[in-house]
N, C-alpha and C positions, 0 to 999 in steps of 0.2 A: 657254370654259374653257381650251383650248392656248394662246387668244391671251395670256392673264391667265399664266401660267404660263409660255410664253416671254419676257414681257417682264420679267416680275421678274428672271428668268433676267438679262436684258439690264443691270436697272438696281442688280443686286448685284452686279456685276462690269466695272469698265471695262476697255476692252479695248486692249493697245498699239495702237500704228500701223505696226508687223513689215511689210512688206511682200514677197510671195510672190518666187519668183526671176523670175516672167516672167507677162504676163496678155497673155490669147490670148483668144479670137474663136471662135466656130462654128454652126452650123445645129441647130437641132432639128428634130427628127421631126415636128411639130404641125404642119404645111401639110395635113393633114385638118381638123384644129379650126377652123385660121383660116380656111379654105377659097382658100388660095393661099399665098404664100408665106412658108417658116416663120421662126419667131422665132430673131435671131441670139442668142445667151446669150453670158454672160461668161465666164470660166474665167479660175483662177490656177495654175500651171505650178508643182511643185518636183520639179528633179531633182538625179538624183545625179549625183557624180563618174565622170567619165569618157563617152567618148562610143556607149557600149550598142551593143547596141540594150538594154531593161531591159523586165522586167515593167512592169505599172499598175495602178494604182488610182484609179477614179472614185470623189468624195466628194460624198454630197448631203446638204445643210445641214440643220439642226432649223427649229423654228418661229419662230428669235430672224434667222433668214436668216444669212446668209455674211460679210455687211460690215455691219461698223456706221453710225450716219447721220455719223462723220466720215470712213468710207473705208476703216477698217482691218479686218482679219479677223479674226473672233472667236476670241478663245485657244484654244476648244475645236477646230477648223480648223483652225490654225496650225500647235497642237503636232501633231498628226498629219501635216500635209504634211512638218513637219520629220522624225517620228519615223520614217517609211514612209520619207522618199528618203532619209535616212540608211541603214536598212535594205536601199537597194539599189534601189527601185521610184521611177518616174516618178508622180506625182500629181496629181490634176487635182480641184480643189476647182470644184465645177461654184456659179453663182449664177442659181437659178431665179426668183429676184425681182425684182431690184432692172430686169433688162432690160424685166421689162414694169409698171415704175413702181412698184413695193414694195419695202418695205424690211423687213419683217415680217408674220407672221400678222396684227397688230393693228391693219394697215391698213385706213383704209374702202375697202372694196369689193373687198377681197381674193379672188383665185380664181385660184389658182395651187394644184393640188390635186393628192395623193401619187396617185392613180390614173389620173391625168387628162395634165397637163403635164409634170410631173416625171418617168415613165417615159420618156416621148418624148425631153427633154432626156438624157437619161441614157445612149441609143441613138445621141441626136446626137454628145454626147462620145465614145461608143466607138469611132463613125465617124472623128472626129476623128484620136483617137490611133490608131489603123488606118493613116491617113495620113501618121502623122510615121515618118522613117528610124530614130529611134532606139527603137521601141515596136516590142518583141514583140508584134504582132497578135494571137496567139494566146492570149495570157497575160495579159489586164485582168480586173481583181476589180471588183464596185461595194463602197461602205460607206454605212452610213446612222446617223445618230442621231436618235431622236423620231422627229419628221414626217418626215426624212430619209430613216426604217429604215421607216416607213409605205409611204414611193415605193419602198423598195427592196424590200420584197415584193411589191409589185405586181408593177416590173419585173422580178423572176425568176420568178413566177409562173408552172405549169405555164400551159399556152395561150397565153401573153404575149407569146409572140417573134413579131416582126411577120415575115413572109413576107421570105428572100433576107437576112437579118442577122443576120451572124453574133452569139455567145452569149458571154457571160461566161463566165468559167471557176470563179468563185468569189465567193461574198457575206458580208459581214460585215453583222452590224446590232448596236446599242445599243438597248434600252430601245423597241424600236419602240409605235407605237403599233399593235395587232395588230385591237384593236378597229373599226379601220377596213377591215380586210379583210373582204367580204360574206361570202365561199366558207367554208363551215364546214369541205371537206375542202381548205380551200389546203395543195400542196404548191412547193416549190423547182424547181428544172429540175436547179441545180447542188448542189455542197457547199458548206454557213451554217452560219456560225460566229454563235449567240447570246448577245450580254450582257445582263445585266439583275440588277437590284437585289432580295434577297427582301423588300427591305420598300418597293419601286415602287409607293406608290398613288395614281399616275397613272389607273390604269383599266385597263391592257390586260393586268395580270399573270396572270392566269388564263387569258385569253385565247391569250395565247404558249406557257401552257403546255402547252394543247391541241395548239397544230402541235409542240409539242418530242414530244409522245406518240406521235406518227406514227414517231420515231425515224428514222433517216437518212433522210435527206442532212443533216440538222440535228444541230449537233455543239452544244451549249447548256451553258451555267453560269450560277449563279445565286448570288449575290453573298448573305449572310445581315446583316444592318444596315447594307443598303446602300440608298438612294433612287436616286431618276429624278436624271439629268445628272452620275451619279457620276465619270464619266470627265472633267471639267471642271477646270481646272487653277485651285487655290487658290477656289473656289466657297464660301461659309460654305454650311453646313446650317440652311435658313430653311423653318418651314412656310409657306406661302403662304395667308396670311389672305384676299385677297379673289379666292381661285379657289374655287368647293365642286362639288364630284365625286359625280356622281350612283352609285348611287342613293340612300345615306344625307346625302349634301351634305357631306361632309367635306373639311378642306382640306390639299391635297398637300404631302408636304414633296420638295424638293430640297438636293444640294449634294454637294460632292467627299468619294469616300473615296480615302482616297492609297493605301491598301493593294491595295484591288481596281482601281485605278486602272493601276497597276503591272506586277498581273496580269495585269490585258487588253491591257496590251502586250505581253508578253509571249506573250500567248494570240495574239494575231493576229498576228504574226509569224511566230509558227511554224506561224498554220496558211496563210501567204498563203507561205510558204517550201516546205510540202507541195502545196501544191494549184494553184501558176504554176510548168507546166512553164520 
């Protein structure tokens, strides 16, 4: 069902060939999984002007992944590595796939999974930027969109933080998939900033709405005729014919609204401005 639903995502929209300011290299957490030595992942680097040190922001991809099969990164990616280290922050567009031979949910054999790998990477990045002279240690956010915002509530997750590693300061998510979370009482560790579409039927809208009920640490907006991958730059609004969405089977619509597109830059800026010492 995500696979069908990212890829359309994919195949309505070509994507330039933009290339990030810098692609770097790092360790994930997962030397439990493999049971020895962990997987190196990609990252693509944008920063800002001048030499920081700067806040950060860890970014982890939807179901469509990070790069496309010619190399480039997908628009929805891009515009945020640019809109963020304009704003001031170092960016780290993490790619959970592609290092361990996928390129997409729609792979055979796919098992690259929001509670599983992608936390782990997520930690390895933070590790990362920890390391570099010009990154506030103390001041990295994660974001997520879809599958993205799925791995990002895992990773913030009250109980999540693995022993001796230090903590995000702040989480952004999109449209996550929330449905994927088991914990009926999941809570944040940090302060989340929520997007999402009132007419998302995707599946998880009710579900998100539930953790928004808990009320803080969750700071949520909800967008009124707006679908899933709203934040997509130049996206058409296509129902997606050959996805159907249990439990009535119906099929999802996606596509860009520029209005609330706008806003949620807006919206997170100012809350990654309040909440990165």
């Amino acid at each position: 069902m995500h696979r069908v639903l990212m890829c359309a995502v994919a195949a309505l929209f070509v994507s330039s060939q933009a290339v990030a300011q810098e692609k770097v290299s790092f360790s994930s957490t997962d030397g439990d999984l493999k049971g020895g030595t962990p997987t190196t992942i990609t990252g693509y680097l944008y920063k800002p002007a001048g030499s920081g040190p700067f806040a950060a922001v860890i970014s982890l991809p939807g179901g469509q992944g990070l790069v496309d099969e010619k190399g480039g990164i997908h628009p929805l990616h891009r515009q945020w590595g640019e809109i963020l280290s304009g704003a001031g922050y170092i960016v780290l567009l993490v790619d959970p796939f592609r290092p361990r031979g996928y390129t997409s949910l729609d792979d055979p054999g796919f098992s690259v999974l929001p509670d599983r790998e992608m936390p782990r990477d997520a930690f390895g990045a933070m590790n990362y930027l920890r390391s570099r002279s010009d990154v506030r240690p103390n001041s990295i956010a994660i974001m997520g969109q879809s599958y993205g915002g799925a791995a990002t509530l895992s990773t913030i997750a009250n109980g999540a933080l693995p022993k001796d590693v230090k903590d995000f300061r702040a989480a952004v998510v999109f449209y996550p998939g929330c449905m994927r979370i088991q914990d009926a009482h999941w809570r944040p560790r940090q302060p989340m900033l929520l997007l999402m579409g009132e007419s998302d039927d995707f599946g998880s809208l009710a579900r998100c709405k539930e953790f928004v009920a808990g009320g803080p640490p969750i700071d949520a907006h909800f967008y009124p005729n707006t679908y899933h991958a709203f934040d997509w730059p130049n996206l058409p609004r296509t129902v997606v014919t050959n996805a159907k969405i249990p439990p009535d089977g119906h099929s999802p619509t996606i596509g860009s609204n520029p209005e609330a597109r706008a806003d949620a830059i807006n919206r997170v800026t100012q809350f990654l401005a309040k909440e990165l010492p």
